[in-house]
Residue, then its C-alpha position, 0 to 999 in steps of 0.5 A: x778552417x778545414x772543410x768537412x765531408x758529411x756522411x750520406x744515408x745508405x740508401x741515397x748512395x744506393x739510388x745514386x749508384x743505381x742510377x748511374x748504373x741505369x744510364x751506364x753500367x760503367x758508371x755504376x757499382x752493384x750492392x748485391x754480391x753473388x756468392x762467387x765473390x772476392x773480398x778486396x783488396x785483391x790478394x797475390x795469388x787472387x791476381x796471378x789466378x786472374x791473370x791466367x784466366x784473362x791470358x787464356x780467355x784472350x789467347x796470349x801467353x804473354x804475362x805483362x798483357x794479362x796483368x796489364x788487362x787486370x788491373x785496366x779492367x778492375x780499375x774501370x770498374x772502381x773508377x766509373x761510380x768514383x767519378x760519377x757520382x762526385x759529379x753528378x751527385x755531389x757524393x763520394x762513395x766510400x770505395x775503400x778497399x774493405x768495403x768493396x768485393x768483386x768478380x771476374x767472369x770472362x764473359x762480364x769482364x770484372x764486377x764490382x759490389x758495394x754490399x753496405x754503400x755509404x758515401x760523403x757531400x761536401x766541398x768539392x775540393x774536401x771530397x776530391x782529397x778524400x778521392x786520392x786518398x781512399x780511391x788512389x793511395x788507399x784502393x788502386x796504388x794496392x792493386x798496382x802493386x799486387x799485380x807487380x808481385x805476380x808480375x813485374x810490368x811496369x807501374x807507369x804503364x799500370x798507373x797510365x791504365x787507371x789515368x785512361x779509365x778515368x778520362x774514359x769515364x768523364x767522357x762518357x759523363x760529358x756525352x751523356x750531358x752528365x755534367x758539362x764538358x768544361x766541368x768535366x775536364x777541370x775536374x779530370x785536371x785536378x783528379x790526375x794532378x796527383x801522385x802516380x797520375x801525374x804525367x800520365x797523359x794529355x787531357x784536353x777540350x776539343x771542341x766539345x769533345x774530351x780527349x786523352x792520349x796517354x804516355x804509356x801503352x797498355x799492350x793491348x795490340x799484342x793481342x790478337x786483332x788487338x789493334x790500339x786504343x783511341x787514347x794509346x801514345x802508339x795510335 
């Protein structure tokens, strides 16, 4: 029998992303869109507009790092409340691309709103197909492919910039005594056995501490003072 997926009142998705970010604004999703917003998905021409504006807020005329640091930090944003919430509250938000709108500032980096939350409980492993399906394949792999459009970086790297906001958000969950790092770590396996994720990179339990090393890099140490991040295949 194939396990169903129950849907959520609004206002409990609403207090459970509100909650989350409370605790930490990686984890959580606005609901409450200013007037300076973007409808998802994100369009060619919104991403080479983004693109600019990130390559001149950091200094670098480098295309590849601009698109690069777009979708590291739209990604991050979309990826801390979808594996937050599963976790720490049994519900998936639907995060599809039509029901998300955004923002960039350079000095808030990206936000993300949810005008009208809804989500789903059930089975954990019903609502992680949902996951792939509306976060990876139905959200992200878009977004992958837009920025490619503006610019032509390589997918693996982009596909490792999401696996890096991914391991990044269960470690927080796992530091923050969100859910217990063993926890943390099967649900990370199972979320990058998928797709574009696979080999992306090394999850693993040291200790009580959840680490990730990626296979790709972001470029991020082409920037100046840049230097390379703690999960980088470089370090």
């Amino acid at each position: 029998m194939t396990a169903t997926l129950t849907a959520v009142p609004a206002g409990e998705v609403a207090d459970a992303l509100r909650r989350a970010g409370r605790e930490n604004p990686l984890m959580g999703i606005g609901v409450e869109p200013g007037p300076d917003t973007h409808a998802a998905p994100m369009t060619v021409p919104v991403a080479a507009e983004l693109a600019t504006a990130i390559g001149t807020w950091l200094n670098t005329d480098e295309a590849r790092v601009a698109a690069s640091l777009v979708v590291l930090g739209y990604s991050a944003r979309l990826i801390g409340p979808a594996v937050a919430l599963p976790l720490r509250d049994g519900i998936l938000p639907d995060l599809r691309p039509d029901r998300v709108r955004f923002a960039y500032r350079p000095d808030r980096g990206f936000q993300l709103y949810l005008p009208e939350p809804t989500g789903w409980r059930g089975d954990p492993a019903a609502l992680r197909a949902r996951w792939h399906t509306d976060i990876i394949d139905g959200h992200l792999a878009g977004l992958v492919d837009t920025v490619r459009a503006v610019t032509p970086v390589s997918a693996g790297l982009l596909w490792g910039n999401i696996a890096s906001g991914v391991a990044g958000a269960l470690r927080m969950l796992a530091h923050a005594g969100a859910a217990p790092a063993g926890r943390c770590l099967a649900e990370g396996l199972a979320m990058l056995d998928y797709g574009p994720l696979r080999d992306t990179g090394d999850l693993r339990l040291t200790g009580d501490d959840l680490t990730f090393t990626r296979r790709s890099c972001c470029l991020y140490y082409r920037l100046d003072g840049g230097g390379y991040c703690g999960d980088c295949v470089l370090s």
